[in-house]
C-alpha positions, 0 to 999 in steps of 0.5 A: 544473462549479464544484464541480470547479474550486472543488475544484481551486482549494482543493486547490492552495492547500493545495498538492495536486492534485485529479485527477477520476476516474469512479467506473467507475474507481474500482471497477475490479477488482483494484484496489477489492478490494486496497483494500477488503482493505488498508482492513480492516488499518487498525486493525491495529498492527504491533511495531517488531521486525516492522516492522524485520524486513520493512524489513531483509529487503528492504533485503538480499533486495531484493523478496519475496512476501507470504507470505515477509514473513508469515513474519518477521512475529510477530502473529496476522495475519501477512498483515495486518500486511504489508497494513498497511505497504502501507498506511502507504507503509513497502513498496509493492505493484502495486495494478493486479494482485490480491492473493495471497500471492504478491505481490511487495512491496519497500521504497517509497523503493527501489522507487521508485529503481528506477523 
Protein backbone atom coordinates (compact mmCIF):
# COMPACT_ATOMS: atom_id res chain seq x y z
CA UNK A 1 0.00 0.00 0.00
CA UNK A 2 1.05 3.72 0.28
CA UNK A 3 1.51 3.60 3.81
CA UNK A 4 4.38 0.99 3.42
CA UNK A 5 6.09 2.61 0.78
CA UNK A 6 5.54 6.01 2.00
CA UNK A 7 7.37 4.20 5.32
CA UNK A 8 10.21 2.97 3.22
CA UNK A 9 10.70 6.18 1.29
CA UNK A 10 11.19 8.09 4.85
CA UNK A 11 13.16 5.14 6.49
CA UNK A 12 15.89 5.33 3.78
CA UNK A 13 15.97 8.84 4.01
CA UNK A 14 16.97 8.85 7.54
CA UNK A 15 19.29 6.08 6.45
CA UNK A 16 17.28 3.02 7.72
CA UNK A 17 15.66 0.10 6.12
CA UNK A 18 12.07 -0.85 6.88
CA UNK A 19 11.26 -4.35 6.79
CA UNK A 20 7.57 -5.48 6.78
CA UNK A 21 6.61 -8.10 9.06
CA UNK A 22 3.10 -10.12 9.89
CA UNK A 23 2.32 -9.71 13.16
CA UNK A 24 1.87 -13.58 12.96
CA UNK A 25 5.51 -13.15 12.82
CA UNK A 26 6.07 -11.19 15.26
CA UNK A 27 4.23 -12.97 18.11
CA UNK A 28 5.87 -16.20 17.48
CA UNK A 29 7.01 -17.93 20.57
CA UNK A 30 9.98 -17.88 21.75
CA UNK A 31 10.83 -15.02 20.36
CA UNK A 32 7.93 -12.43 21.63
CA UNK A 33 8.24 -13.98 25.20
CA UNK A 34 12.22 -13.26 25.29
CA UNK A 35 11.01 -9.93 24.47
CA UNK A 36 8.35 -9.27 26.71
CA UNK A 37 11.04 -10.76 29.43
CA UNK A 38 13.95 -8.47 27.92
CA UNK A 39 11.50 -5.46 27.96
CA UNK A 40 10.67 -5.88 31.74
CA UNK A 41 14.80 -5.05 32.46
CA UNK A 42 14.59 -1.78 30.64
CA UNK A 43 14.18 0.34 33.76
CA UNK A 44 16.79 -1.74 35.53
CA UNK A 45 20.56 -0.02 36.01
CA UNK A 46 23.53 -2.03 35.92
CA UNK A 47 27.00 -0.53 37.88
CA UNK A 48 30.00 -0.22 35.71
CA UNK A 49 31.94 -2.91 37.99
CA UNK A 50 29.39 -5.48 36.91
CA UNK A 51 29.14 -4.27 33.50
CA UNK A 52 32.85 -4.74 33.46
CA UNK A 53 33.00 -8.01 35.22
CA UNK A 54 30.32 -10.02 32.29
CA UNK A 55 32.61 -7.80 29.32
CA UNK A 56 35.99 -9.54 30.92
CA UNK A 57 34.72 -12.77 31.47
CA UNK A 58 33.53 -13.37 28.32
CA UNK A 59 36.48 -11.79 26.60
CA UNK A 60 38.50 -14.31 28.65
CA UNK A 61 36.14 -17.43 28.87
CA UNK A 62 34.58 -16.89 25.68
CA UNK A 63 30.72 -17.70 25.72
CA UNK A 64 28.76 -18.32 29.10
CA UNK A 65 25.50 -19.05 30.41
CA UNK A 66 23.10 -16.62 32.06
CA UNK A 67 23.37 -18.07 35.10
CA UNK A 68 27.13 -17.99 35.30
CA UNK A 69 27.01 -14.21 34.24
CA UNK A 70 24.29 -13.88 37.05
CA UNK A 71 26.87 -15.06 39.35
CA UNK A 72 29.36 -12.03 38.60
CA UNK A 73 26.84 -9.65 38.73
CA UNK A 74 26.05 -7.51 42.31
CA UNK A 75 22.40 -6.31 42.34
CA UNK A 76 19.45 -7.46 43.54
CA UNK A 77 18.38 -9.18 40.07
CA UNK A 78 21.23 -10.50 39.07
CA UNK A 79 19.49 -12.06 36.05
CA UNK A 80 18.04 -9.00 35.33
CA UNK A 81 20.67 -7.21 35.09
CA UNK A 82 22.50 -9.83 32.41
CA UNK A 83 18.90 -9.57 30.40
CA UNK A 84 19.46 -5.74 30.60
CA UNK A 85 22.88 -5.92 28.39
CA UNK A 86 21.14 -8.02 25.84
CA UNK A 87 19.20 -5.14 25.79
CA UNK A 88 21.50 -2.32 25.16
CA UNK A 89 23.73 -4.70 22.55
CA UNK A 90 26.98 -4.85 25.18
CA UNK A 91 26.23 -9.28 25.07
CA UNK A 92 24.02 -10.98 22.59
CA UNK A 93 21.75 -13.93 23.07
CA UNK A 94 19.73 -16.51 20.52
CA UNK A 95 16.39 -14.75 20.67
CA UNK A 96 14.73 -17.67 18.42
CA UNK A 97 15.24 -20.26 21.51
CA UNK A 98 13.69 -19.50 24.77
CA UNK A 99 15.34 -18.20 27.78
CA UNK A 100 16.57 -20.20 30.53
CA UNK A 101 19.48 -20.01 32.65
CA UNK A 102 21.14 -21.87 30.76
CA UNK A 103 21.30 -19.48 27.61
CA UNK A 104 24.38 -18.92 26.27
CA UNK A 105 25.45 -15.46 26.03
CA UNK A 106 28.76 -13.87 24.36
CA UNK A 107 30.20 -10.46 24.06
CA UNK A 108 28.16 -8.80 20.80
CA UNK A 109 31.14 -7.39 18.74
CA UNK A 110 32.81 -11.14 19.19
CA UNK A 111 30.17 -13.07 18.69
CA UNK A 112 29.61 -11.18 15.65
CA UNK A 113 33.28 -11.78 14.45
CA UNK A 114 32.65 -15.26 14.66
CA UNK A 115 29.97 -15.40 12.54
Amino acid sequence: TSKVLDLRAKARSAGYTAVVVPQAVILREPRFGNAKLLNRTRTLTVDTTSRMRVLAHLIENGPTCLSELAELVQHNDPFGAVLYLVTTGAITIDMGKCITPYTMADMAALAAARN
